[in-house]
NUTOR-140254 format. One line per field, with one value per residue: residue in one letter; chain; x, y, z of N, C-alpha, C in turn. Coordinates in Angstrom, 1 decimal, m for minus. Each point is the difference from the previous one (the first is absolute). Last residue first. Layout:
<atoms>
resn	(A ...)
chain	(A ...)
n.c1	(X ...)
n.c2	(Y ...)
n.c3	(Z ...)
ca.c1	(X ...)
ca.c2	(Y ...)
ca.c3	(Z ...)
c.c1	(X ...)
c.c2	(Y ...)
c.c3	(Z ...)
</atoms>
This chain:
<atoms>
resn	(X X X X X X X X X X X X X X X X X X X X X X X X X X X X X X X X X X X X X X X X X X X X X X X X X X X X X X X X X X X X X X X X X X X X X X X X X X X X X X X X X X X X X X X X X X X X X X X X X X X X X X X X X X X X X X X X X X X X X X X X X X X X X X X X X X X X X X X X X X X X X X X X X X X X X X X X X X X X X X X X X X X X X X X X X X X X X X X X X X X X X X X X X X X X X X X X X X X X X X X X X X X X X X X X X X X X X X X X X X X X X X X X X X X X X X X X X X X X X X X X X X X X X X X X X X X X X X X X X X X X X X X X)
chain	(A A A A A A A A A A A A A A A A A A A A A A A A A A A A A A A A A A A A A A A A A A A A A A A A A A A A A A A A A A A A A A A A A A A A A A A A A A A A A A A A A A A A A A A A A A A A A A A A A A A A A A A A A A A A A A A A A A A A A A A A A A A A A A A A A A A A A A A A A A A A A A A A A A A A A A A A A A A A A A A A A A A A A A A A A A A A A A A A A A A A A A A A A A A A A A A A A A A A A A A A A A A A A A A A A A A A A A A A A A A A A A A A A A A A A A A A A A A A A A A A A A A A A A A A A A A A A A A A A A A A A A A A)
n.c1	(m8.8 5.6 5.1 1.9 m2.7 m2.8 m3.4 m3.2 m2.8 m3.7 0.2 2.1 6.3 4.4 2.4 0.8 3.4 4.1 1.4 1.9 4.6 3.1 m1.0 m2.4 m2.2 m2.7 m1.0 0.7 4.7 3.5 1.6 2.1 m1.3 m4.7 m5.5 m4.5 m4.8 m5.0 m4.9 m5.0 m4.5 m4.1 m0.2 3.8 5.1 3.6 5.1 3.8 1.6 3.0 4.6 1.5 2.0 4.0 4.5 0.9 m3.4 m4.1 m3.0 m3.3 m3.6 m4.1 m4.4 m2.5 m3.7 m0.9 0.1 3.1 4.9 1.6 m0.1 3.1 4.4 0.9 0.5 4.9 2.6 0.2 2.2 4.4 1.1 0.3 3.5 4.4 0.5 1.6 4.3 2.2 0.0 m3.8 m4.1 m4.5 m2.9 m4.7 m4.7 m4.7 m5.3 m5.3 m5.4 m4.9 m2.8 1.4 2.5 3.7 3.5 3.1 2.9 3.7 3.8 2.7 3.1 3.7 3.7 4.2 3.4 2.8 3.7 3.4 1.1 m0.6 m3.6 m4.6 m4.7 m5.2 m5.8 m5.1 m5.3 m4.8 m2.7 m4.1 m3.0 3.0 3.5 3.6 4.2 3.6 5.1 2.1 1.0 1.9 1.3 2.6 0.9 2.7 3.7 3.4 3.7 1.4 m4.1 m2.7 1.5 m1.2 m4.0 m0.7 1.3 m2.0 m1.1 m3.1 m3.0 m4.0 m3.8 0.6 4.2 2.0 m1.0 m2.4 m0.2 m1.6 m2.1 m0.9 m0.8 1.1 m1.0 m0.6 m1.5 m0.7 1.0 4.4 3.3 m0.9 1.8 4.2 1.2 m1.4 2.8 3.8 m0.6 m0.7 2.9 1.0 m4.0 m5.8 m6.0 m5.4 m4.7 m4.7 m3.3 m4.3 m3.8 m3.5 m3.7 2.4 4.1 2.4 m0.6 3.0 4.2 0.3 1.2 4.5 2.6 0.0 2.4 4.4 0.5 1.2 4.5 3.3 0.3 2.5 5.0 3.9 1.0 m2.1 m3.8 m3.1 m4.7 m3.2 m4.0 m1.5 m3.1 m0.7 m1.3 m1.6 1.4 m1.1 m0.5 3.4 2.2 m2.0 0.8 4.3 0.3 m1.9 2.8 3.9 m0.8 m0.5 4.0 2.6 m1.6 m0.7 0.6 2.3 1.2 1.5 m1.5 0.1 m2.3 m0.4 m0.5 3.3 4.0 0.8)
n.c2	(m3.6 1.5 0.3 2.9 2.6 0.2 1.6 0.5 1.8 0.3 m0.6 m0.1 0.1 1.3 2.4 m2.5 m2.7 1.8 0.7 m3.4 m1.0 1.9 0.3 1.7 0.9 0.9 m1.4 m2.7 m1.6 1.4 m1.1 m2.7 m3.3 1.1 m0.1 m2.6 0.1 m0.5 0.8 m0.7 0.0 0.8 0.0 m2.0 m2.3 m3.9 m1.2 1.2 5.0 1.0 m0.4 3.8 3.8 m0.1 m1.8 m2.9 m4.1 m3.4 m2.4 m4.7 m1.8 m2.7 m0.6 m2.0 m1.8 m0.6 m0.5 2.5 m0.7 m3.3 1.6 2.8 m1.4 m2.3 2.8 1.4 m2.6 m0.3 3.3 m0.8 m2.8 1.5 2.6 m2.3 m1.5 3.4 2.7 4.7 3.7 1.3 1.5 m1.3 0.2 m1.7 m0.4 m1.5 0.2 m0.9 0.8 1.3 0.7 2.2 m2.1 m2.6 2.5 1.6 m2.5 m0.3 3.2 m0.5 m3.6 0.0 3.5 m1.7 m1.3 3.4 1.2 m2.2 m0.9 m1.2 2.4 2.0 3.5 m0.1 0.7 m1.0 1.0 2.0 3.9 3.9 3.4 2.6 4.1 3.5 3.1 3.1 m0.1 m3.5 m1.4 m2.1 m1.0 m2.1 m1.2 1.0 2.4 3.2 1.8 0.3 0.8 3.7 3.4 1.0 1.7 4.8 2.4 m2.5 m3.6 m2.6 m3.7 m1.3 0.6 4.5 3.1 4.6 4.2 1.0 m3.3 m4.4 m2.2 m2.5 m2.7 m3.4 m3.7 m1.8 4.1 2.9 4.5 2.0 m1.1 2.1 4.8 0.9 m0.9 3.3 4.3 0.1 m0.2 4.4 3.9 2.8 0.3 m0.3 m1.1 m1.1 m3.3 m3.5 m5.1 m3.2 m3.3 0.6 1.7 3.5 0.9 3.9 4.2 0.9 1.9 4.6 2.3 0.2 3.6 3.9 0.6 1.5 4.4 3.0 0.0 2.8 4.2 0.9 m1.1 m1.5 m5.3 m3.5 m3.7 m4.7 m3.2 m4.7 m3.8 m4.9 m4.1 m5.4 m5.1 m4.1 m2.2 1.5 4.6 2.2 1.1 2.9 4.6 0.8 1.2 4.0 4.3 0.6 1.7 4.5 2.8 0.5 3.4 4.3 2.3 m3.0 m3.7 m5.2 m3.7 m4.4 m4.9 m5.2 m5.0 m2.3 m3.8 m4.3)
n.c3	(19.8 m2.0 m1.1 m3.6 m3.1 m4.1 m4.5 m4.8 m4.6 m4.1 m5.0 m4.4 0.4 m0.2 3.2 3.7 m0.5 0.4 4.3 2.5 m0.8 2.7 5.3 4.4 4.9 5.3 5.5 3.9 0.4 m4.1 m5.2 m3.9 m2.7 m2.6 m0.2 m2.3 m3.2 m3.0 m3.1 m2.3 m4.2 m2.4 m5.4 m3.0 m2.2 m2.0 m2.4 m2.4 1.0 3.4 m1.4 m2.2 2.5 2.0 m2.8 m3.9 0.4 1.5 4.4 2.8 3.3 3.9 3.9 4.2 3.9 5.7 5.1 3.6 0.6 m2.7 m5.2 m1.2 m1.2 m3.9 m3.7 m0.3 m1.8 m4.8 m1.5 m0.7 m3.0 m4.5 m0.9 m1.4 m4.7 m3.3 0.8 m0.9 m2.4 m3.0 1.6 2.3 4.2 2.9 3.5 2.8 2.1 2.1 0.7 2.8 4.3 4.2 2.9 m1.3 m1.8 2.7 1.8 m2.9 0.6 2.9 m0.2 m3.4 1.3 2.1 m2.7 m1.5 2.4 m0.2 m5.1 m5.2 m2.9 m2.2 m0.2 1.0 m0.5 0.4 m2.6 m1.6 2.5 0.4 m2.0 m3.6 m0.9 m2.4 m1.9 m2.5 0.4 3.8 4.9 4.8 5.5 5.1 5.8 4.3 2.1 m3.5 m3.4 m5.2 m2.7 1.5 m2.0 m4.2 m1.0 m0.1 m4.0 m4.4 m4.8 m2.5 m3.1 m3.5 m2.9 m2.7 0.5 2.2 1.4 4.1 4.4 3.0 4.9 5.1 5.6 4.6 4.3 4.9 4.5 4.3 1.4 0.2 m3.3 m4.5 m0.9 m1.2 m4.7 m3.0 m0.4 m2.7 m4.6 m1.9 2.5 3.2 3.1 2.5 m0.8 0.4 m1.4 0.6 0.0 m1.6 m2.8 m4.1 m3.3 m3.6 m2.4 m1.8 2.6 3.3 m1.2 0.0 3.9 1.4 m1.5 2.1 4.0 m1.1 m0.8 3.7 1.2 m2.8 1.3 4.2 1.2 2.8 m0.4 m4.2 m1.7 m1.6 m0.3 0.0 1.0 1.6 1.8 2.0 m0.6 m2.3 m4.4 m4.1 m0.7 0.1 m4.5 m2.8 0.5 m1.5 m4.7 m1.6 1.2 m2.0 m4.2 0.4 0.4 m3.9 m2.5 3.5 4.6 4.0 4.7 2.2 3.7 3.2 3.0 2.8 0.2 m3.0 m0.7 3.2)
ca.c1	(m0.8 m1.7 m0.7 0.8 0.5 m0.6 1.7 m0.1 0.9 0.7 m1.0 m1.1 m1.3 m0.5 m0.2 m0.9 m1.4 0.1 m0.4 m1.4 m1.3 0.3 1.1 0.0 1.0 0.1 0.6 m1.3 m1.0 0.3 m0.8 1.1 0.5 0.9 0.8 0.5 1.8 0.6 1.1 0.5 1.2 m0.6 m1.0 m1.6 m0.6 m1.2 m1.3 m0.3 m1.0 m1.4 m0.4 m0.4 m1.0 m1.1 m0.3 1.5 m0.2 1.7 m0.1 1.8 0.2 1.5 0.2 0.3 1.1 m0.6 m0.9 m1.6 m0.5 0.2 m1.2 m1.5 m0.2 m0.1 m0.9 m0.8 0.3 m0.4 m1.2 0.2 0.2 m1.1 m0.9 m0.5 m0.2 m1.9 m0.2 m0.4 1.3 0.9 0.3 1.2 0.3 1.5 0.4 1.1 1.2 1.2 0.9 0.7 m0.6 m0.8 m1.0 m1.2 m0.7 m0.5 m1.3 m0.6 m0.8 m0.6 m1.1 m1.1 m1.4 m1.2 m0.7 m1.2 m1.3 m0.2 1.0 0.6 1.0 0.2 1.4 1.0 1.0 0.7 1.2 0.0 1.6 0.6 m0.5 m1.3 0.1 m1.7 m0.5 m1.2 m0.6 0.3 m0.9 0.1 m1.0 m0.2 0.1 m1.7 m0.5 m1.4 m0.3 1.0 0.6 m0.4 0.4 1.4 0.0 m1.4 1.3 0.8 0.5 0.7 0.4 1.5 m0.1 m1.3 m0.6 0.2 1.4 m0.1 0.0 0.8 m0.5 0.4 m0.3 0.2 0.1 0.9 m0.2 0.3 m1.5 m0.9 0.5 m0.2 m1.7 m0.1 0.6 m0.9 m1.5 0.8 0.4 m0.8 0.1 0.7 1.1 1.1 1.8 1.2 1.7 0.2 0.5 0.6 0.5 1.3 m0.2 m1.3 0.0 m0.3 m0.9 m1.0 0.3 0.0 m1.4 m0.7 0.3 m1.5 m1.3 0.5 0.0 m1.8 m1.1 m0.1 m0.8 m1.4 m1.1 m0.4 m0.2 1.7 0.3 1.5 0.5 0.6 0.6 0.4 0.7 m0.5 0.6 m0.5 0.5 m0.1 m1.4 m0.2 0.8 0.0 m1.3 0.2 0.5 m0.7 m1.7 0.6 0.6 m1.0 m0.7 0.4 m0.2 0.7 m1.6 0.0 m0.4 0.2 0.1 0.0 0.7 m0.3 m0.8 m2.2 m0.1 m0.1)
ca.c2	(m0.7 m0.6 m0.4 m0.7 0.5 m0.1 m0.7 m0.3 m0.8 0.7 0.3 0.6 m0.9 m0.6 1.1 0.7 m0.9 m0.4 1.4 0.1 m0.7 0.2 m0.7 m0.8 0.6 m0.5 0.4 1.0 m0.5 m0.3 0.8 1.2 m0.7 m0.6 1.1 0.9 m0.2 m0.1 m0.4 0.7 m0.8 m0.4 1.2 0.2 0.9 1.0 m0.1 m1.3 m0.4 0.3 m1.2 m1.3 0.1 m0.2 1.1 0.4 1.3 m0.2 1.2 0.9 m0.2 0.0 m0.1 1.1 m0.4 0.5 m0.6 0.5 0.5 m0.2 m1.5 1.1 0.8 m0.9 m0.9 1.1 m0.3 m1.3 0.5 1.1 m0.5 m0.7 1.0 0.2 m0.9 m0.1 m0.9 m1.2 0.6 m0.2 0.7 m0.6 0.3 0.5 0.3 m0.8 m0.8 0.5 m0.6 m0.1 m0.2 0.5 1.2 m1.0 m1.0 0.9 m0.1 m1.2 0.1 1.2 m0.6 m0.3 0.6 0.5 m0.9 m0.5 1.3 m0.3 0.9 m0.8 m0.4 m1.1 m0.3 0.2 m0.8 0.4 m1.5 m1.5 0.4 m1.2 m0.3 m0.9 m1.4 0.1 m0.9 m0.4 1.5 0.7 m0.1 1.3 m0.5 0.7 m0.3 m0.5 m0.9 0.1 0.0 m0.7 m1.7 m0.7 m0.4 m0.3 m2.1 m0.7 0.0 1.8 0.1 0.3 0.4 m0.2 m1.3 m0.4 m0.9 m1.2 m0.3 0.7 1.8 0.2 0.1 1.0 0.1 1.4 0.4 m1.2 m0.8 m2.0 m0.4 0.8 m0.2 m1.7 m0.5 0.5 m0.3 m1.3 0.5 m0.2 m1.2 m0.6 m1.1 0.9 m0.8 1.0 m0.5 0.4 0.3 0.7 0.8 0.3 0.8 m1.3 m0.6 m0.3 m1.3 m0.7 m0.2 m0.6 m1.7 m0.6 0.0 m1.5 m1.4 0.1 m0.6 m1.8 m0.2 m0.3 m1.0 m1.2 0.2 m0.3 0.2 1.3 1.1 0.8 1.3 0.6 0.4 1.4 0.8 1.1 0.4 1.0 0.8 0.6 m0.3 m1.4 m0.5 0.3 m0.8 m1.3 m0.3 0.5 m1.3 m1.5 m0.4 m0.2 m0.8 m0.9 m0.7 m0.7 m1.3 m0.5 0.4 1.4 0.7 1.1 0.6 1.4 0.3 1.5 0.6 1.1 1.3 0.3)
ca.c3	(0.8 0.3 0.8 0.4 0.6 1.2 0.1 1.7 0.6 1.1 0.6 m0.7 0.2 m1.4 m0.8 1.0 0.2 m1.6 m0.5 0.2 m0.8 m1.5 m0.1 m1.3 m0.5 m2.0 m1.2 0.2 0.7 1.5 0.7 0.5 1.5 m0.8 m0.4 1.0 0.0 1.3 m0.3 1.2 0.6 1.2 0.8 m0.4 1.5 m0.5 0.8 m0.2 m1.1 0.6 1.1 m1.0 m0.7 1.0 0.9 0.4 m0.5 m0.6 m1.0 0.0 m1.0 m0.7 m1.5 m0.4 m1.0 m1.0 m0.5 m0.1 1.4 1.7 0.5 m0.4 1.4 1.1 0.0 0.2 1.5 0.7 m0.5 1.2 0.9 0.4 0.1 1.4 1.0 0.2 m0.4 1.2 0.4 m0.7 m0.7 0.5 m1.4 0.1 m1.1 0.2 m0.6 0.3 m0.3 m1.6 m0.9 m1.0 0.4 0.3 m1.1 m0.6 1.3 0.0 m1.5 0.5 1.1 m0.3 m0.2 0.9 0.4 m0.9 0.0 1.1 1.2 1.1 m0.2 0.8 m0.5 m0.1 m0.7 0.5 0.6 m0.7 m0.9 0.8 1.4 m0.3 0.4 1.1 0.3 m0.4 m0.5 m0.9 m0.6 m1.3 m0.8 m1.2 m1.3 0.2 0.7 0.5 1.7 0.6 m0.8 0.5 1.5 m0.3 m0.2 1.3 1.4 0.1 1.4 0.0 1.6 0.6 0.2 0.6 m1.6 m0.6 m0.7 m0.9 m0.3 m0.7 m1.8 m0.7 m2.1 m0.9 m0.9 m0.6 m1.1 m0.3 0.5 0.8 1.2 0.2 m0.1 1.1 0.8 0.2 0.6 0.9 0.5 0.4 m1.5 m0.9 0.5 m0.4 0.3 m1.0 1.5 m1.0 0.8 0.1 1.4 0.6 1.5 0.0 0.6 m0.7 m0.9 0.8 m0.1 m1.4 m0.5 0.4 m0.8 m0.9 m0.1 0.9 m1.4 m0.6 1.3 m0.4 m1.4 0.4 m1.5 m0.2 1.1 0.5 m0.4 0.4 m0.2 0.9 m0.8 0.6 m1.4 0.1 1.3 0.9 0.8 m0.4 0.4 1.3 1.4 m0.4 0.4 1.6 0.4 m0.5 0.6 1.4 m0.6 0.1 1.6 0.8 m0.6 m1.5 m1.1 m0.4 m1.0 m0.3 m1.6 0.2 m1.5 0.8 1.0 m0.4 m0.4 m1.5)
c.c1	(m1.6 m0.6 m1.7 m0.8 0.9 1.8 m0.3 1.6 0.0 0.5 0.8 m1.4 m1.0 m1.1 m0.6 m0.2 m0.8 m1.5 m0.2 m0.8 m0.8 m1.2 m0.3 1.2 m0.2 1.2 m0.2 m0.3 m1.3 m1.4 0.3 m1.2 1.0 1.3 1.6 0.9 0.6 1.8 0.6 1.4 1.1 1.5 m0.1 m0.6 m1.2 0.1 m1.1 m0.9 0.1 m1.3 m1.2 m0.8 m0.7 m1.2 m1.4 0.2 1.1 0.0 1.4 m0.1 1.3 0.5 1.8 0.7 0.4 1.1 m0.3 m0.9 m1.1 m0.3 0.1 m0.7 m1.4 0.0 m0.7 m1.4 m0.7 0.0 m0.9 m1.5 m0.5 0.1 m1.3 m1.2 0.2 m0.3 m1.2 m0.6 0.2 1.3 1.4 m0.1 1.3 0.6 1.5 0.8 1.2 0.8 1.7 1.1 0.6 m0.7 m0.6 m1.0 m1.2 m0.8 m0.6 m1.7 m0.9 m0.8 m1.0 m0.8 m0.8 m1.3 m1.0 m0.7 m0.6 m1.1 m1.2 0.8 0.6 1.8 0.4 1.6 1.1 1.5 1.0 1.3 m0.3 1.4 0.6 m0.8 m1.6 m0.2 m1.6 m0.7 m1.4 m1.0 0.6 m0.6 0.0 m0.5 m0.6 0.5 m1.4 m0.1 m1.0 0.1 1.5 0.5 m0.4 0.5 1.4 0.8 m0.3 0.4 0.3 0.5 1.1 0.2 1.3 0.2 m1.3 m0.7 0.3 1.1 m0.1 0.3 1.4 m0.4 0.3 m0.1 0.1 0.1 1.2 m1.0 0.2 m1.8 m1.0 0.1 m0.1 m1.8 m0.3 1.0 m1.2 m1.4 0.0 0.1 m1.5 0.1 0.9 1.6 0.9 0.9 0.6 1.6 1.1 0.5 1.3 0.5 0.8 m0.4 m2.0 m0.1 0.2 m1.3 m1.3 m0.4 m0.3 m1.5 m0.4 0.7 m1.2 m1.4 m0.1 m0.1 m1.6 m0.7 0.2 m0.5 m1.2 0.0 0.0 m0.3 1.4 0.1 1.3 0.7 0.6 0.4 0.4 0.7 m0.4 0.6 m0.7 0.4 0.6 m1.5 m0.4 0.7 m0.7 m1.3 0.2 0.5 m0.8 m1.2 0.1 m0.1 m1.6 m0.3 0.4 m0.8 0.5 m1.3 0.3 m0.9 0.3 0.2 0.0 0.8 m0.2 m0.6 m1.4 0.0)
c.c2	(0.3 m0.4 0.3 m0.7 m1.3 0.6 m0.1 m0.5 0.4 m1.2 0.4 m0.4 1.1 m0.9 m0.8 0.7 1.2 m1.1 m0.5 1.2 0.3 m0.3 0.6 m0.2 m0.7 0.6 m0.2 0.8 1.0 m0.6 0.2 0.6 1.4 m0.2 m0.6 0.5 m0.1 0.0 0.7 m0.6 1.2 m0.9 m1.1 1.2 0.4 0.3 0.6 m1.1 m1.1 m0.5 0.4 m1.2 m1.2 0.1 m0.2 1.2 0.4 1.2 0.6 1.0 1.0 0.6 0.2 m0.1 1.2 m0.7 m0.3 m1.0 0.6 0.8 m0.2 m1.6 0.7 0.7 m0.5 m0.8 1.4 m0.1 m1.1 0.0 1.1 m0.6 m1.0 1.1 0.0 m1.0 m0.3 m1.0 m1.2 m0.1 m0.8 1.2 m0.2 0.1 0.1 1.0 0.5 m0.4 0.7 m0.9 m0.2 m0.6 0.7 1.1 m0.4 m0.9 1.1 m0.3 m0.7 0.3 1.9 m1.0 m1.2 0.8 0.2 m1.0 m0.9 0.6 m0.5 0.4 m0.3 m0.3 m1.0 m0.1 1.1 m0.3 1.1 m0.9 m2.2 0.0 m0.9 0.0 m0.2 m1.5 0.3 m1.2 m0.6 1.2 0.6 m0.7 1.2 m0.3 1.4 m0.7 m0.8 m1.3 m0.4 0.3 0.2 m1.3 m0.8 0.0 m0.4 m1.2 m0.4 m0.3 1.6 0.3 0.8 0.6 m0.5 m1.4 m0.6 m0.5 m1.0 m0.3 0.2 1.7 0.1 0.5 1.3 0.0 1.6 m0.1 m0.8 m0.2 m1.5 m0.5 m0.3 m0.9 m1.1 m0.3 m0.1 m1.2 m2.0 1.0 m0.2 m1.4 m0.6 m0.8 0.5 m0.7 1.2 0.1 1.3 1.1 1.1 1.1 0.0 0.9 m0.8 m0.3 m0.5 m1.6 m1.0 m0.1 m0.4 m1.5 m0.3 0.3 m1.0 m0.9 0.0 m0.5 m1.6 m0.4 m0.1 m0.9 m1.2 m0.3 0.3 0.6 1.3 0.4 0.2 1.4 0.7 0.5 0.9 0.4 1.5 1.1 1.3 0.8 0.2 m0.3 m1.4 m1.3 m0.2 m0.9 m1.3 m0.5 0.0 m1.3 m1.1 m0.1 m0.7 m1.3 0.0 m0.4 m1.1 m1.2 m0.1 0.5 1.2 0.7 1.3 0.6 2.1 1.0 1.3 m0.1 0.6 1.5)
c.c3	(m0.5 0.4 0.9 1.5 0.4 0.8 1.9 0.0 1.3 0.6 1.6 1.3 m0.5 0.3 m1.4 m1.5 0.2 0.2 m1.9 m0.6 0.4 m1.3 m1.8 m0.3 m1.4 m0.4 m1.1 m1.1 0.3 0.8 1.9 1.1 0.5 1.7 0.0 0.2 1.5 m0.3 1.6 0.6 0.7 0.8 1.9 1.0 m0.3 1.8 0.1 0.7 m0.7 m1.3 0.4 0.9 m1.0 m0.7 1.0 1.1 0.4 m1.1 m0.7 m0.8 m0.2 m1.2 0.0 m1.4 m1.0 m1.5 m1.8 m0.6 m0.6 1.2 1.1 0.9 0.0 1.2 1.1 0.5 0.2 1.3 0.8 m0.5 1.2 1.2 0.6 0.4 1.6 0.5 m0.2 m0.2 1.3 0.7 m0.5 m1.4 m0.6 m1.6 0.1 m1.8 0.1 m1.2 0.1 0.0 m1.3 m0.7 m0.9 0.9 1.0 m1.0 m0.9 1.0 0.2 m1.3 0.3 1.0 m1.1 m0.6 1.0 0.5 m1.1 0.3 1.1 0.9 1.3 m0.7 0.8 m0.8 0.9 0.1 0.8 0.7 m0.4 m0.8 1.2 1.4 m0.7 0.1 1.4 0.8 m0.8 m0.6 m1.5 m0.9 m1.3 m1.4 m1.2 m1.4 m0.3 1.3 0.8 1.8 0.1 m0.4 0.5 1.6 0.2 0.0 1.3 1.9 m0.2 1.3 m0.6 1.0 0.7 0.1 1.5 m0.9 0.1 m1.2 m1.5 m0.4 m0.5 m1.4 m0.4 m1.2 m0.8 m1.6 m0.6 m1.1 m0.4 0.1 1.3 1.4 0.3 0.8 1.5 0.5 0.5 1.1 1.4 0.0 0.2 m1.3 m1.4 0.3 m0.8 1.4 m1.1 0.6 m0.7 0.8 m0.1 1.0 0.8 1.6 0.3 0.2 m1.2 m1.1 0.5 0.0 m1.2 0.1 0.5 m0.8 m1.3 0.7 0.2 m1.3 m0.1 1.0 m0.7 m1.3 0.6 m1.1 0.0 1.5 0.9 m0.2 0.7 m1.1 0.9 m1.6 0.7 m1.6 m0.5 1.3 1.4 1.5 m0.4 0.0 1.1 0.9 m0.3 0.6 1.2 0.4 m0.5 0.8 1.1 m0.5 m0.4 1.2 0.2 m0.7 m1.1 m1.5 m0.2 m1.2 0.1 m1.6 0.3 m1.6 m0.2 1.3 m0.3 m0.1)
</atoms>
């Protein structure tokens, strides 16, 4: 399950405390470990000390929550936590949204924008403002009938039943495909969640001449934690998004988790 080992990109923004709240949430439901790191440029000393008085920041706002504290030097800060992740085997990267985006929405800058077409770990973006609940109420995977998806809903699905919440199951039929086979593909989604975890998994279609609408034809309640996975162009091991998925990520209103091609 994603959140053994959770690494929170930070920066003394609004965004990387945005990435701190949820990082730190993630960690205490899942009970893994929690690594903050900040990314400073190579031969920056005056950013390197800058890189540790930003994770003094983070340490005071993390309070009594244990934690392991890293600045990391690397010429991208994507391609910096990347690398990280690597290196101390964390299995998730939380990111914030940057400055200038519409509040309550995932923006993509140049951190996220790598990490969601290289990153080897899963990935996790917190929209602008957001402050998690104590517990995440469900755990609703995008769900469309490709081969990686199926796999990630037995990987959804053990996630759910460990946790405790409920799984569902969302697809978005935009007008452009048959809705009888949408419900059909959905239906054998369902049935796979049940055979290999057990668990029963909600279902629902979201119909909408575009993504956004479709998104918003479905409720998303406080504490809901929307799963995508990565798209079949992704190379093995690998996030990569695919057209829609990105268009899901920029109009979802809670934090999205995109898992890495063939997932384990």
């Amino acid at each position: 399950m994603i959140g053994e080992h959770v690494i929170v990109g930070y920066t003394n923004d609004p965004g990387g405390r945005d990435a701190l709240a949820l990082g730190s949430a993630i960690a205490r439901v899942t009970g893994g470990e929690l690594t903050v790191a900040t990314i400073y440029p190579p031969g920056s000393p005056g950013l390197a000390v800058e890189a540790q008085a930003n994770l003094a920041h983070a340490a005071d706002e993390l309070g009594d929550i244990q934690a392991e504290y890293m600045a990391f030097e690397s010429r991208g800060a994507g391609r910096g936590l990347s690398v990280l992740a690597s290196r101390i085997r964390a299995d998730l990267i939380v990111v914030g949204s940057p400055e200038g985006g519409q509040h309550g929405r995932i923006s993509i800058g140049s951190t996220s924008d790598h990490l969601l077409h290289l990153s080897s770990e899963a990935v996790m973006l917190a929209p602008s403002g957001y402050r998690p609940p104590p517990w995440p109420s469900r755990l609703t995977l995008a769900y469309v009938h490709r081969p990686q998806v199926d796999e990630a809903v037995e990987r959804v699905a053990q996630a759910a039943l460990r946790l405790g919440v409920p799984l569902r199951l969302v697809t978005l039929d935009l007008r452009t495909e048959d809705p009888g086979r949408l419900r059909d593909d959905l239906a054998l989604a369902v049935r796979l969640a049940w055979e290999s975890t057990g668990i029963e998994a909600e279902a629902e279609i979201g119909e909408g001449y575009d993504v956004a609408a479709a998104l918003q034809d479905v409720e998303w309640p406080d504490g809901e934690l929307l799963v995508c996975a990565a798209s079949e162009d992704a190379q093995p091991h690998r996030v990569f998004l695919g057209e829609v998925a990105m268009k899901v990520l920029r109009s979802s209103t809670c934090p999205v988790a995109v898992l890495p091609r063939g997932y384990t």
